[in-house]
Backbone as a ProteinNet text record, in pm:
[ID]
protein_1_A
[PRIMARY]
XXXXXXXXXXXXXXXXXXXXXXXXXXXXXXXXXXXXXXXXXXXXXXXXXXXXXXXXXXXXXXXXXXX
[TERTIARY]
28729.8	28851.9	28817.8	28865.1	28841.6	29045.2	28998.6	29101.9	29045.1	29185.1	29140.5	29234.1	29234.4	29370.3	29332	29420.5	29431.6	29559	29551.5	29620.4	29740.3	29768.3	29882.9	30010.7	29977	30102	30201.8	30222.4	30405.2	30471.2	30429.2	30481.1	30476.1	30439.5	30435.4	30576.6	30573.9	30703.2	30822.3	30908.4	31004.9	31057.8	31153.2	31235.8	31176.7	31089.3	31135.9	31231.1	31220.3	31337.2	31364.4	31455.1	31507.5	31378.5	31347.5	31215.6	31068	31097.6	30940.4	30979.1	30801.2	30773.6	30739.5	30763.4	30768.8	30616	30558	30402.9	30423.5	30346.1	30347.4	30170.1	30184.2	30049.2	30028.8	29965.2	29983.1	29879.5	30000.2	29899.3	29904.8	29833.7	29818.5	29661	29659.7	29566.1	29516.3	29614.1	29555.5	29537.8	29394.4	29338.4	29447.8	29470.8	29588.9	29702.1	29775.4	29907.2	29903.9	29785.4	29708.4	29700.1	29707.8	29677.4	29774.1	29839.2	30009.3	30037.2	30044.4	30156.1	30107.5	29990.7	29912.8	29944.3	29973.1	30016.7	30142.1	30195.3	30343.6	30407.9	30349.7	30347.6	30300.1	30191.6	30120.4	30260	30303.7	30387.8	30516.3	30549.9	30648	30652.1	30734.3	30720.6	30747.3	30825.1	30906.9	30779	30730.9	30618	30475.4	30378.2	30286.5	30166.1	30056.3	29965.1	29897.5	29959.7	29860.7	29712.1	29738.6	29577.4	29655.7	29500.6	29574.1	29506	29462.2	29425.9	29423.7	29345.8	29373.3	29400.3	29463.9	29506.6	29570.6	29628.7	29690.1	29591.6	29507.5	29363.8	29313.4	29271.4	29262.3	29356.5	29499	29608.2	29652.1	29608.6	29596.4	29523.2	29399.8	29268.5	29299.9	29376.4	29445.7	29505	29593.2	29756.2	29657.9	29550.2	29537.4	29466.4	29411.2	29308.8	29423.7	29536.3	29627	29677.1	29701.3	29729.9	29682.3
12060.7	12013	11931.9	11816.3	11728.2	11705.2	11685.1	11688.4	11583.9	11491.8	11393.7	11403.3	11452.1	11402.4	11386.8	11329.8	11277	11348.7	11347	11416.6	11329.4	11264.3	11172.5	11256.2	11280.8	11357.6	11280	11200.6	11150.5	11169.9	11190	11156.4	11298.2	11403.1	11548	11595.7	11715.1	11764.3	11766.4	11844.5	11829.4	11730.4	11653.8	11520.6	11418	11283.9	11280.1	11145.6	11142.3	11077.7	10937.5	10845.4	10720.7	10691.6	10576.3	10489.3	10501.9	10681.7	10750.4	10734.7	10712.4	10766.7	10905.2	10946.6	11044.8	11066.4	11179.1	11183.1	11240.2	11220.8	11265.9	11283.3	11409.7	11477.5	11463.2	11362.5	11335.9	11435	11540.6	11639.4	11619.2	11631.9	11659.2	11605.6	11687	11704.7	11577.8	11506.9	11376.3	11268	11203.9	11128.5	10996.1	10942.9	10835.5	10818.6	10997.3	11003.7	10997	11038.7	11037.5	10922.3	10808.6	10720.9	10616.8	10608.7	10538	10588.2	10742.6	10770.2	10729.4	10760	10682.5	10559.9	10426.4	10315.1	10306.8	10409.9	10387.7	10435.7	10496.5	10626.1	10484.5	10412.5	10304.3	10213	10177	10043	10053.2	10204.3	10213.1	10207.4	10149.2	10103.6	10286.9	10362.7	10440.6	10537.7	10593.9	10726.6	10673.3	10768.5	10764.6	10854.5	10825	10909	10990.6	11140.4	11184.3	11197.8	11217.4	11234.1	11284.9	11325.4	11337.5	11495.4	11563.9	11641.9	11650.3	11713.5	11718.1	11834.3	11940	11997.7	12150.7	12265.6	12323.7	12366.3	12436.1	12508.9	12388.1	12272.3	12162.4	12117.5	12122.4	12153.2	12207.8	12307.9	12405.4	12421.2	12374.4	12349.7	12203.2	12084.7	11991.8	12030.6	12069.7	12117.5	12210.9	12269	12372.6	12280	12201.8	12030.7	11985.8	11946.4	11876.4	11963	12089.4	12168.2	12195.1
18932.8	18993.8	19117.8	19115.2	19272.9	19360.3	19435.3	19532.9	19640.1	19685.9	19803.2	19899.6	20036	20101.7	20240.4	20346.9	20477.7	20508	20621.9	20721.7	20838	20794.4	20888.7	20964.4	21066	21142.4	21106.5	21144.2	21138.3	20980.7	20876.3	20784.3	20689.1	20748.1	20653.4	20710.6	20637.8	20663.7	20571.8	20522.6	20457.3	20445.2	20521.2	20519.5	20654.5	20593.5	20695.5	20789.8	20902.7	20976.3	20982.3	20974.2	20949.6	21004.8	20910.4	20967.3	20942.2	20924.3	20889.2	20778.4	20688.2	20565.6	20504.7	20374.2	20333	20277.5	20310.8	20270.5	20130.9	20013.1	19897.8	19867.6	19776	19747.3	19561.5	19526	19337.1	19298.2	19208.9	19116.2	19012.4	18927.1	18782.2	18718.2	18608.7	18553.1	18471.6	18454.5	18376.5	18452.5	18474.9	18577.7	18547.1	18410.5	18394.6	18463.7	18468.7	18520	18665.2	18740.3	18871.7	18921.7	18831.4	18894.6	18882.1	18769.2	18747.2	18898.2	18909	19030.7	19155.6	19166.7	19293.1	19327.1	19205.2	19271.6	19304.5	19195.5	19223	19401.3	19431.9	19576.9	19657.5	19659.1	19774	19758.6	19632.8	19595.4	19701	19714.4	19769.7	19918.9	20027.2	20157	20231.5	20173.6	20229.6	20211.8	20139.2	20095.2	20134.4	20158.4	20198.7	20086	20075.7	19943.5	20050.2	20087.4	20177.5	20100.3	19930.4	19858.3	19727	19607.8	19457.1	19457	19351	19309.1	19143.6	19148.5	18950.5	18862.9	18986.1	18898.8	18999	19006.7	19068.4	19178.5	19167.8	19268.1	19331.7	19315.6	19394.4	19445.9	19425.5	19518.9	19640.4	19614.6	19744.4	19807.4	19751.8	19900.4	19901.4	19892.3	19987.5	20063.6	19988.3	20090.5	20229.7	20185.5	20348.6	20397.4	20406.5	20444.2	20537.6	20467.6	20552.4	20692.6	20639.5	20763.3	20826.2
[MASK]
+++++++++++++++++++++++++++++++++++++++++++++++++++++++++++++++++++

């Protein structure tokens, strides 16, 4: 299992605020769908790719990376 992520204060967090972007974490197991969503997540002005993972357990040692 690999996992990639960064840590951007302004943009974690539940919602966030007019102006900020929304950080998003792409999971799943299929490196294809990983990576459709990955551009789709950069394409967008509003969301941010804090990182991907490939699969649930590489998930969660991101998610504690970010924190």
């Amino acid at each position: 299992m690999t996992w990639a992520a960064h840590s951007p204060r302004e943009s974690t967090g539940r919602v966030a605020g007019r102006g900020r972007r929304v950080g998003v974490l792409v999971v799943d197991d299929s490196l294809v769908f990983r990576t459709g969503m990955t551009r789709a997540v950069k394409a967008c002005s509003e969301m941010e790719l804090l990182g991907e993972a490939g699969g649930g357990e590489a998930a969660l040692e991101a998610i504690a990376a970010l924190e």
